[in-house]
Kinemage of the C-alpha trace (Angstrom):
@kinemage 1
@onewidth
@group {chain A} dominant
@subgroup {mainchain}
@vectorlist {calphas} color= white
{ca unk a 1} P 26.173 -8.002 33.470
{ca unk a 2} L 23.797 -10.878 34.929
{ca unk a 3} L 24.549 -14.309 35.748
{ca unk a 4} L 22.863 -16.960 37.727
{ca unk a 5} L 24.741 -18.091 40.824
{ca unk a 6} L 26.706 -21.191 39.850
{ca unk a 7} L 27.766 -24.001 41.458
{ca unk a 8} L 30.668 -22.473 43.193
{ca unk a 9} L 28.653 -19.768 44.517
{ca unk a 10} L 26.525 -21.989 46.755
{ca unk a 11} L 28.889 -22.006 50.046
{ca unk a 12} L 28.855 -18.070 49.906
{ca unk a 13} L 25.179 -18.412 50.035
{ca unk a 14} L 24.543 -21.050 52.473
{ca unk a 15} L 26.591 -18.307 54.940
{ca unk a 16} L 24.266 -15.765 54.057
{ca unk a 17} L 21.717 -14.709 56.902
{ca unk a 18} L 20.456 -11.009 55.621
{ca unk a 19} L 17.011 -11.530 53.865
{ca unk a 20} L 15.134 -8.389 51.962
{ca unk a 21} L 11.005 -8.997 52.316
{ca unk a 22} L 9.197 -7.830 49.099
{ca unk a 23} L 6.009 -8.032 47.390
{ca unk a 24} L 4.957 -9.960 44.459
{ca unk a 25} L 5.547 -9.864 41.775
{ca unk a 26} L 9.068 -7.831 42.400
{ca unk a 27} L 10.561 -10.417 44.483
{ca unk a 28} L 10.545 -13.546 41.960
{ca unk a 29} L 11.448 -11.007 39.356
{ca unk a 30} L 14.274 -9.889 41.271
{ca unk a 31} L 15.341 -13.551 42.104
{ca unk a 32} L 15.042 -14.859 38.249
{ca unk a 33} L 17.320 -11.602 37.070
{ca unk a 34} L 14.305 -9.629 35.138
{ca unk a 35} L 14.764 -6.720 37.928
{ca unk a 36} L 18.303 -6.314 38.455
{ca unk a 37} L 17.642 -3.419 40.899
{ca unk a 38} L 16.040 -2.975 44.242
{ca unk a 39} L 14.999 0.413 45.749
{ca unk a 40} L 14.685 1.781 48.939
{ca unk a 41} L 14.080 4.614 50.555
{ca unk a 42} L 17.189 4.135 53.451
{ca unk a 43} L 21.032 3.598 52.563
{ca unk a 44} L 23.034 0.027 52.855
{ca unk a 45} L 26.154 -1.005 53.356
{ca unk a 46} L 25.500 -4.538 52.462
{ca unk a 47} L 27.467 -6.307 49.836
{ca unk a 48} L 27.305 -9.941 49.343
{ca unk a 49} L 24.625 -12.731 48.965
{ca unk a 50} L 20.839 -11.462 50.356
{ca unk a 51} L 17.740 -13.836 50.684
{ca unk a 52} L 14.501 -12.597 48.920
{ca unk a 53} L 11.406 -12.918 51.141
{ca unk a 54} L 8.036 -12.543 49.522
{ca unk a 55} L 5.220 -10.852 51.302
{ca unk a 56} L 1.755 -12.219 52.298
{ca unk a 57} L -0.190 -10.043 49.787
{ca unk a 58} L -1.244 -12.553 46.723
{ca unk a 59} L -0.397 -10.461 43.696
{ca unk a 60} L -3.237 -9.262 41.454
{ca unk a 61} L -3.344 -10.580 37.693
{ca unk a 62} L -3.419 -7.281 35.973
{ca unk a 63} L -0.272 -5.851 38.004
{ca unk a 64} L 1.333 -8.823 37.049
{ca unk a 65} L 0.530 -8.552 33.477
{ca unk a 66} L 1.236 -5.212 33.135
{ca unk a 67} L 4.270 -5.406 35.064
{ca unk a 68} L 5.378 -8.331 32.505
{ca unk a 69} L 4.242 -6.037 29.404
{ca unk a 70} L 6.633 -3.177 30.929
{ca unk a 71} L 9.699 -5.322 31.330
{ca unk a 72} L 9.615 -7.229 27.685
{ca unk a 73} L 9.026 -3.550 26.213
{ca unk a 74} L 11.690 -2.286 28.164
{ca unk a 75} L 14.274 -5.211 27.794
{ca unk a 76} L 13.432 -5.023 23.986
{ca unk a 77} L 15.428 -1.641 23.863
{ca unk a 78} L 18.714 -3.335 24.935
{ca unk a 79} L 17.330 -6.087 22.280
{ca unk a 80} L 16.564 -8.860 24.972
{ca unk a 81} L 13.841 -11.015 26.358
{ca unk a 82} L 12.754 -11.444 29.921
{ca unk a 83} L 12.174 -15.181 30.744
{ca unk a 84} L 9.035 -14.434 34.051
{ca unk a 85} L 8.537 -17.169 36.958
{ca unk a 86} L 5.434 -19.622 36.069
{ca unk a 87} L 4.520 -18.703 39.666
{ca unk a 88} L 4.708 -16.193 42.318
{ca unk a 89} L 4.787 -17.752 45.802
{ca unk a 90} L 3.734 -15.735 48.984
{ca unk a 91} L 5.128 -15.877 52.449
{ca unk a 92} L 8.609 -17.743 51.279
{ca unk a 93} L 12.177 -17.467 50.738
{ca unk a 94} L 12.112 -17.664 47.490
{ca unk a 95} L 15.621 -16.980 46.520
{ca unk a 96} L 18.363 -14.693 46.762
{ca unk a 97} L 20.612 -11.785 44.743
{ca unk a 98} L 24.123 -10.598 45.042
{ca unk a 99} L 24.165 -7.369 45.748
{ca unk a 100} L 27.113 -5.513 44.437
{ca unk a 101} L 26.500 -2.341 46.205
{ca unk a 102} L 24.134 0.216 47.242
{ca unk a 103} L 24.111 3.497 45.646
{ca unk a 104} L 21.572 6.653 45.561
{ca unk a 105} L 19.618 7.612 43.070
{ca unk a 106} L 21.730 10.466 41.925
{ca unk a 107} L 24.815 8.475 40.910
{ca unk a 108} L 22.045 5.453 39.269
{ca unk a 109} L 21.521 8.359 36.908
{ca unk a 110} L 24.351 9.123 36.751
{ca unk a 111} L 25.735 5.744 35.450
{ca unk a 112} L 22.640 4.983 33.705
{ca unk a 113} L 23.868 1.537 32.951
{ca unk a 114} L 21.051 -0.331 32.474
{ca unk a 115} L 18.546 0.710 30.128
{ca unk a 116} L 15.870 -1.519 30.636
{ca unk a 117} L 16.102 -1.166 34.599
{ca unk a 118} L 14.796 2.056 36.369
{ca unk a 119} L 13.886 3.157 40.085
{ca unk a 120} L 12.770 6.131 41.558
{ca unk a 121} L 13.932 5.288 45.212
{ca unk a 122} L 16.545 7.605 47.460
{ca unk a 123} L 18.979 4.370 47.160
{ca unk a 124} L 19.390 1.340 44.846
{ca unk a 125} L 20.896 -1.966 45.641
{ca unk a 126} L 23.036 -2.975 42.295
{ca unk a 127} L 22.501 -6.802 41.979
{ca unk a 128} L 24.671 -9.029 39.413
{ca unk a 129} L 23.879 -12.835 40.683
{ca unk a 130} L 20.360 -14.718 40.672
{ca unk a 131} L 19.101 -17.461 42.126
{ca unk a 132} L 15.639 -18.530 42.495
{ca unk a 133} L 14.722 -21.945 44.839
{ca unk a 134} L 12.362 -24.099 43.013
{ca unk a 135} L 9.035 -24.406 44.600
């Protein structure tokens, strides 16, 4: 399942010092726990806490709204609601995920655990712990 990072979580993190860049408006939904995935195209073995870096490019309205449209349609399937970021900095840390492990795309199918989460990428970092820093 998905949790935010609690208290107890916040000396793992402070250690941390891998950081993922991403464009809006992925990254803040990865950080507030909408996405719960992240794919790339090149294996991992990281496991553990991992900063979220948004990109320079501003996000456009529509992709944002259409992205938001996809998730609560989506999420509605497992009969939940995705709460979305009021905003979606640029060129900041804006938070960070616990990434549970990497695995490729044949064995996310495989597993098919999470309905209202998909990629298409080679490999898919499993995260299970949100945190988002205020801005």
């Amino acid at each position: 399942g998905t949790m935010p990072a609690s208290n107890s979580d916040f000396d793992e993190i402070a250690k941390c010092t891998a950081a993922l860049t991403m464009h809006q408006p992925w990254a803040s939904h990865l950080v507030y726990g909408v996405k719960q995935t992240e794919g790339r195209s090149w294996p991992s073995n990281h496991k553990g806490w991992l900063w979220i870096h948004s990109a320079s490019k501003k996000p456009e309205d529509g992709d944002i709204a259409s992205l938001e449209q996809h998730y609560v349609t989506t999420f509605a399937i497992s009969g939940l609601q995705p709460v979305f970021p009021k905003t979606y900095p640029v060129s900041a840390l804006i938070g960070c995920v616990y990434v549970t492990e990497v695995i490729s795309q044949d064995e996310f199918r495989r597993r098919n655990v999470l309905p209202h989460q998909d990629s298409q990428s080679a490999f898919v970092f499993m995260c299970s712990k949100f945190y988002f820093l205020k801005t």
